[in-house]
Every structure is written in C-alpha cells, then in structure tokens.
N, C-alpha and C positions, 0 to 999 in steps of 0.2 A: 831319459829322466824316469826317474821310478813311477809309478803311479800311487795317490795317496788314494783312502777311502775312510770315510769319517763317517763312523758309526753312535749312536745313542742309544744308550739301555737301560734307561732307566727302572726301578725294582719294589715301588712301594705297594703296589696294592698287586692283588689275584691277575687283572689282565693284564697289566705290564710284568709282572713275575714269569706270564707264559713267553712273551714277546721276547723279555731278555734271554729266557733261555733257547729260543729258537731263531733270533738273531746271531747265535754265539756261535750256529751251525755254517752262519756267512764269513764269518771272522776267522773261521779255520780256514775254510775252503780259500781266503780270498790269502791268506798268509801261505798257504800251500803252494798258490801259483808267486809267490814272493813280491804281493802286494803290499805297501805300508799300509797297517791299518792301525788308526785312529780310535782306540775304543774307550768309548766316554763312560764307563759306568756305574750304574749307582749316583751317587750323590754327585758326580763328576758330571753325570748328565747336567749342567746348569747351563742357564746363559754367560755366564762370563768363560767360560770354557769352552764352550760351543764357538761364541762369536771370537773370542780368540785365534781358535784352530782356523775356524773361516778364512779369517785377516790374516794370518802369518803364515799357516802352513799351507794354504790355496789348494785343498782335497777337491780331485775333480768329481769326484762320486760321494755322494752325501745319502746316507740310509738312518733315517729317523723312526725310530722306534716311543710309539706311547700315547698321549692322550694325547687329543686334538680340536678344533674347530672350524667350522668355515675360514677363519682369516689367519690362523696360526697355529705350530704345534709345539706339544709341552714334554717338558722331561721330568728332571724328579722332582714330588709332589707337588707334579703341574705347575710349575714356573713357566712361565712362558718362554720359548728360546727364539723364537721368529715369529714376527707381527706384520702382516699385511699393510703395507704403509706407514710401517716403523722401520725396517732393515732388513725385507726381503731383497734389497740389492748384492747383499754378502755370497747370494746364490747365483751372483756373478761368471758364466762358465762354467758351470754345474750342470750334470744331470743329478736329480735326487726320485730317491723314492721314497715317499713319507706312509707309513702305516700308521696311519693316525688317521684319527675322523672326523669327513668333513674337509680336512684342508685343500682336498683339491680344485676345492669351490671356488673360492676366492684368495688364499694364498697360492695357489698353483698358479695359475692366471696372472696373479701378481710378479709373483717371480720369474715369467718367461717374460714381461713387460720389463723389468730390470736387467734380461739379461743373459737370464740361466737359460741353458742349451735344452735342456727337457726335465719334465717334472709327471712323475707318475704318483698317481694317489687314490683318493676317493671321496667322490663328492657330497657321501653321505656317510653315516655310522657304517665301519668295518664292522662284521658282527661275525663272533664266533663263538661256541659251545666248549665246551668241557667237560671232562668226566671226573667229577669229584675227591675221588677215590684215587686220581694220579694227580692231584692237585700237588704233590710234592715231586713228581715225577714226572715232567710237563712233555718230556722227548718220546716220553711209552704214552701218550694220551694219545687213544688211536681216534676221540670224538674229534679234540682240536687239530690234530694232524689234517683231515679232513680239508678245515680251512685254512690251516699255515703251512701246508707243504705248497698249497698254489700259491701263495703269496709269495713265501720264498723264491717261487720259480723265478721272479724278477730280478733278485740278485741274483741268482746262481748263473744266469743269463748274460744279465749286463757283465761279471766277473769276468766268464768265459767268451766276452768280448760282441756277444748279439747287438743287435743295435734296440734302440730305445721301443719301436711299435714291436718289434719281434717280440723281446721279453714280457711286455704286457701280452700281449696277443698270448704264448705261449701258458703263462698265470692263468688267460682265461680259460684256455682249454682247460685244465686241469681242475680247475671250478666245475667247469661244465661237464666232465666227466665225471665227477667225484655225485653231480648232483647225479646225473642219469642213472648211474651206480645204484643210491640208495633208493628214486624213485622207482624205478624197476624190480626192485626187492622186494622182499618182504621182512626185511630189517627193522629191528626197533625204532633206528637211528633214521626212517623212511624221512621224518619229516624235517629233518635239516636240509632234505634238498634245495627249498624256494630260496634259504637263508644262503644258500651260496650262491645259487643266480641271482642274490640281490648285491653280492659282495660282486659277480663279475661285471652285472650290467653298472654299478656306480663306479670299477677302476676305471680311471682318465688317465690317456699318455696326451701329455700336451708338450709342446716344441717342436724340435728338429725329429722327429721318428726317425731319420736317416741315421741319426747319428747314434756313436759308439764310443764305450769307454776305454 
C-alpha cells in the first residue's frame, strides 16, 4: 500500500507565509520517494478538509504547519483544525509532527491517549527570527534557516523512514549545533543562540519512539 502524508500550509500572515514555504521543501522530497502527498494549502487548510482526509483517506504521517496552542492547532486564519477533547481521536494510527505552538502540551498527550502512534511538537512557543529583507524570499533567509532547517529535519527523517525518537533527536542536534555555531562567533546573529536551545529543549516526541513511517 502506498503510504499517504498529509500536510497543512496554511499562508496568511508573515510566520505561516515562511512555514508554507519551507514545508513545500517536505512535499517535494516526500513525492520524490513516490509518497502520496496530501497538500492542504491556503485556504484548503481548513477543518473540514483536514478532518475529511483524516476520516477517508487514513494519511499515516500527518505534518501540521501554523498557529497553535496548548490544546489545538490552526490552519488558515486560525480556524481551529483539532481540539484536545473535541477530535484528536482522528489522529488515530498517526505519527504527526505539529509546528505549531504550544500543542504539544496538551493536544500531543491527548492524541497519543486516542490512539495516535507518536506525536512530535512543542510544548511551548516555537520561535524563530527572520531577515526582513528576504521576507519575499523565505528559502534564501539564511536568519530563519537557522531555525527551520532543524525543524525540518523531522520530516526529512520520518520520510526516509527513522523512527519517531531518532528524527526528533536528530532536529535537536541541528538546533544545538546551529546555537554553538553563533554562540562561539562573533556574529551579529550571536544572540539567537538561547532562542534555538529554547526551541530544542521545548520539542516533545511522545508515543512509540520505536516506531516508523
């Protein structure tokens, strides 16, 4: 059976604007190895879209891009798509990884109570920088790269088949290397370092860490 991957990209403001574009680098890679991918984007990001593909199409890898909070994460203009105690059972036999903030507090937890095989997230605001000036060109932003090429590393990871602790594990190094990098420097950019040891120490892999996509 093929393997499905359902993605969200939502595009309305500045930080989901970078997200969709640096999600969009997962959606190649993952169509390259001749994965079905699911790409919800823009205004498609909604709940009824979402919870649709959930129920019909049963996507084992779920990669949520966008706003967030402790109990749920949002797609376009923040609609809520999954609510902690409303229908995180849809993440039924799911590993996901939510880039979103905050959900891994209490919807991550929720969803491995329902069901879901693992859930990688953060249990507090994901935070990341940018450089102004590539705000139209979010792939050459060498400030946000920084923070979203480690993120990514979790799909790129799960895609090419890691198991669930590895790919987190792996994101963190890349955090933690990227901070040592500018702390060690004398780079302008020095003082992003703390902000990405805050991004690695808040990612949570919670579930089966064994398990693989």
């Amino acid at each position: 059976m093929n393997k499905i991957l359902l993605v969200t990209r939502p595009k309305h403001d500045v930080t989901v604007h970078y997200l969709f574009y640096w999600a969009k680098k997962i959606v190649e890679l993952a169509k390259g190895k001749n994965i079905t991918v699911l790409d919800l984007k823009e205004q498609r990001a909604n709940p009824r879209e979402v919870i649709s593909i959930l129920k019909i199409k049963e996507p084992s890898l779920v990669f949520f891009n966008g706003h967030g909070d402790s109990d749920c994460v949002m797609g376009h203009d923040n609609e809520k798509l999954l609510v902690a105690g409303m229908n995180e059972q849809l993440l039924n036999s799911k590993i996901i990884y939510a880039l979103s903030c905050k959900s891994g507090k209490v919807l991550g937890n929720k969803s491995i109570q329902g069901g879901a095989v693992g859930f990688i997230g953060y249990d507090e605001d994901f935070i990341f920088f940018i450089d102004p000036e590539k705000i139209h060109d979010p792939l050459n932003d060498k400030t946000a790269e920084l923070f979203l090429e480690a993120s990514n590393q979790i799909m790129i990871c799960l895609i090419k088949g890691h198991t669930i602790k590895d790919s987190s594990e792996r994101s963190k190094n890349i955090f933690r290397e990227n901070a040592l990098k500018l702390a060690s420097s004398k780079s302008h950019e020095s003082y992003l370092a703390p902000f990405l040891i805050w991004d690695m120490q808040h990612q949570v892999c919670l579930g089966k860490e064994d398990a693989s996509f």
